[in-house]
Structures are given as structure tokens and as C-alpha cells.
PAZAPA-4460 file (N, C-alpha, C; in steps of 0.05 Angstrom, whole numbers, plus 32768, in hexadecimal, padded with zeros to 4 digits):
% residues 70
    n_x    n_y    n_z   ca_x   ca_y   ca_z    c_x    c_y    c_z   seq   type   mol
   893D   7E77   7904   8930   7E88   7918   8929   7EA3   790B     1      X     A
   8937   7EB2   78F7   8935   7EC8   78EF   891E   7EC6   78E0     2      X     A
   8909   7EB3   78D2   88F0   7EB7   78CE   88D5   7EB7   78E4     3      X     A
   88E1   7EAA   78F3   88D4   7EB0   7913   88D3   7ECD   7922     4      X     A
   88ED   7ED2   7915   88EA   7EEF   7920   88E6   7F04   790E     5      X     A
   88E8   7EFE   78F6   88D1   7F08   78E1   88BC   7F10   78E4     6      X     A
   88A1   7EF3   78EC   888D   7EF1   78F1   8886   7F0C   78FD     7      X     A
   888B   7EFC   7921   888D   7F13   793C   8893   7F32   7931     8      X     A
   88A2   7F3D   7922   88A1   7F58   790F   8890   7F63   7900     9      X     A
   8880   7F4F   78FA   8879   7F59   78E5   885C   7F51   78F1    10      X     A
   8855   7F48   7900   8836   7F4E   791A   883A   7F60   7923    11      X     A
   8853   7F6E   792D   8851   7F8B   7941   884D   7F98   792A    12      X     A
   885A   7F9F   7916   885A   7FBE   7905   883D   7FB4   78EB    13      X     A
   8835   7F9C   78F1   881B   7FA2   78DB   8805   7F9E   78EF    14      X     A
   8802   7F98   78FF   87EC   7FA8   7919   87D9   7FB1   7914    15      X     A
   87C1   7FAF   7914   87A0   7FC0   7910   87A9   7FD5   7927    16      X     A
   87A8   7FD3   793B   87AE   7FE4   7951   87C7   7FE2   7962    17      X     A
   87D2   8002   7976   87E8   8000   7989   87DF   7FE8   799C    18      X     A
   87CE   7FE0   799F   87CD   7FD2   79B9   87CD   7FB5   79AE    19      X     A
   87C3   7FAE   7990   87D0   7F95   7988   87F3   7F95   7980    20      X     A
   87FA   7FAC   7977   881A   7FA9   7974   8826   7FA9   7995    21      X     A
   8820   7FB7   79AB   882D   7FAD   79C6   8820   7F92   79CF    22      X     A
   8815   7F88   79C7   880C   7F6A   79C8   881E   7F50   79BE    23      X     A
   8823   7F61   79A5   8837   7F50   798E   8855   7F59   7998    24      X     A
   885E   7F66   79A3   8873   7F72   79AD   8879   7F61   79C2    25      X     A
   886B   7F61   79D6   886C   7F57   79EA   8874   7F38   79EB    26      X     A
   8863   7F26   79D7   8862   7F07   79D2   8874   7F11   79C0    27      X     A
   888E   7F21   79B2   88A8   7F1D   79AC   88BA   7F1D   79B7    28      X     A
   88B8   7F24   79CB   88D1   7F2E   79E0   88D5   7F13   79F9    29      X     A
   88B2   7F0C   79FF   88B2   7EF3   7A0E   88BE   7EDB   7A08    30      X     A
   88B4   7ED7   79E0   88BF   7EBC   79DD   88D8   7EC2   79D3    31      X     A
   88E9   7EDD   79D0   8900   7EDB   79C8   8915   7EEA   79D2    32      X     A
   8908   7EF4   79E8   8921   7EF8   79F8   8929   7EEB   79FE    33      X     A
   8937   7ED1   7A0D   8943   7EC2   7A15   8958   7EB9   7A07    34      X     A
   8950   7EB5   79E8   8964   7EA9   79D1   8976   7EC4   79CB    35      X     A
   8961   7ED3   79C4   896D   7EF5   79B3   8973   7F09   79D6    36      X     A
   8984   7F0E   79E9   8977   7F23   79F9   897F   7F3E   79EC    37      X     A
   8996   7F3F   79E2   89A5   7F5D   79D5   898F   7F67   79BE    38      X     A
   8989   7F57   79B7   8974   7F61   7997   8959   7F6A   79AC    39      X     A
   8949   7F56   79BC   8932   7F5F   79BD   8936   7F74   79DD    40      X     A
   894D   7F7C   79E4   894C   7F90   79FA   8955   7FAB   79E3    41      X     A
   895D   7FA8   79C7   8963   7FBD   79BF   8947   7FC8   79B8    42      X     A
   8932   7FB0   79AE   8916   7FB8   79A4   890D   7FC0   79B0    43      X     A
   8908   7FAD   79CD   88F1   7FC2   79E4   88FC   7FE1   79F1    44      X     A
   8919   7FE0   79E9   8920   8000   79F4   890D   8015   79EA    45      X     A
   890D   8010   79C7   88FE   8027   79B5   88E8   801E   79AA    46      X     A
   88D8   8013   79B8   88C2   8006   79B4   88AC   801A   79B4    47      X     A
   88AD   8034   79C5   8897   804C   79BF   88A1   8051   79A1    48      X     A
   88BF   805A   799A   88C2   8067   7982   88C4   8054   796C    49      X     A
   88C8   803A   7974   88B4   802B   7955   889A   802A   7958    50      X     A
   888A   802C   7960   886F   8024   7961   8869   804D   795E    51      X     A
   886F   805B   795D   886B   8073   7958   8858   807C   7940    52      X     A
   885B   8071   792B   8847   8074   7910   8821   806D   791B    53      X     A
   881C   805C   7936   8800   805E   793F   87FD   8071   7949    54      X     A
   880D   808D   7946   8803   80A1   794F   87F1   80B3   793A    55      X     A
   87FF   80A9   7921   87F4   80B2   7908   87CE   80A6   78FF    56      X     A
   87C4   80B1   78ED   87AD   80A7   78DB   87B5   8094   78D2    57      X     A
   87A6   8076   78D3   87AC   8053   78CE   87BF   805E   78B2    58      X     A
   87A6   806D   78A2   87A9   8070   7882   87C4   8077   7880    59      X     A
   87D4   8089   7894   87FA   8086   7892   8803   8074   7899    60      X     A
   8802   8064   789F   8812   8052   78AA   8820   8040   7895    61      X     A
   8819   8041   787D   8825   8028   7868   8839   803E   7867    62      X     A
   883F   805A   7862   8851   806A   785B   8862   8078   786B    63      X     A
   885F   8065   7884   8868   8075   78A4   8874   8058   78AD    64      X     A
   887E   8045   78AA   8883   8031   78C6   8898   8026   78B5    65      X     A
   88AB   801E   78B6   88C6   8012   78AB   88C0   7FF8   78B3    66      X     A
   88D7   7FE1   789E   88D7   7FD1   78A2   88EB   7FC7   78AB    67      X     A
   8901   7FDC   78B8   891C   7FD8   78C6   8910   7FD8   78DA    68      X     A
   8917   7FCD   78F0   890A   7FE0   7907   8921   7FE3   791C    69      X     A
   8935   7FDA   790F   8955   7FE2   791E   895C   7FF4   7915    70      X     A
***
């Protein structure tokens, strides 16, 4: 499962846009909340302050978005 939830990670934080990463967010939490709830209620809590770097110019973003996101 942990490359499943790889995947789902790594569609939210490599995103063309905020509204494709709350897209990708969203179809993570649906298909994996049920299995994961502690992990993906910890994600959607800080889900403004990960997704925070689309506040920036695209051009930061390789040097702005972690790949922790715990």
C-alpha cells in the first residue's frame, strides 16, 4: 500500500495547479481514508499549510514544497 500512497503524494505536491492538487487531495483521502483514518485526518488537517508553496511563482516551487509532508 505504501506505493499507493506514494503515488496519491506525489499527484498532490507535483500539481500544474492548487485546484489540481485539492483534486488529488481529495481522491486521497476518499480512497484512503477508510484503511489509513489517523494518517489521512492528520493530512487533511494541514492541508492549506502543505499546499502553501501555490502561493508562490510555479518557478519556486521545485525549491519550496517538501517531500515529507508529515
Amino acid at each position: 500500500m505504501q506505493s499507493k500512497i506514494k503515488v496519491d503524494l506525489h499527484e498532490i505536491w507535483m500539481a500544474e495547479t492548487r485546484e489540481a492538487a485539492y483534486l488529488a487531495f481529495d481522491h486521497m483521502l476518499k480512497c484512503s481514508g477508510a484503511k489509513y483514518p489517523q494518517a489521512m485526518d492528520c493530512l487533511a488537517k494541514d492541508r492549506d499549510e502543505l499546499l502553501t508553496f501555490y502561493d508562490f511563482p510555479a518557478e519556486h516551487w521545485m525549491h519550496i514544497r517538501t517531500t515529507n509532508p508529515i
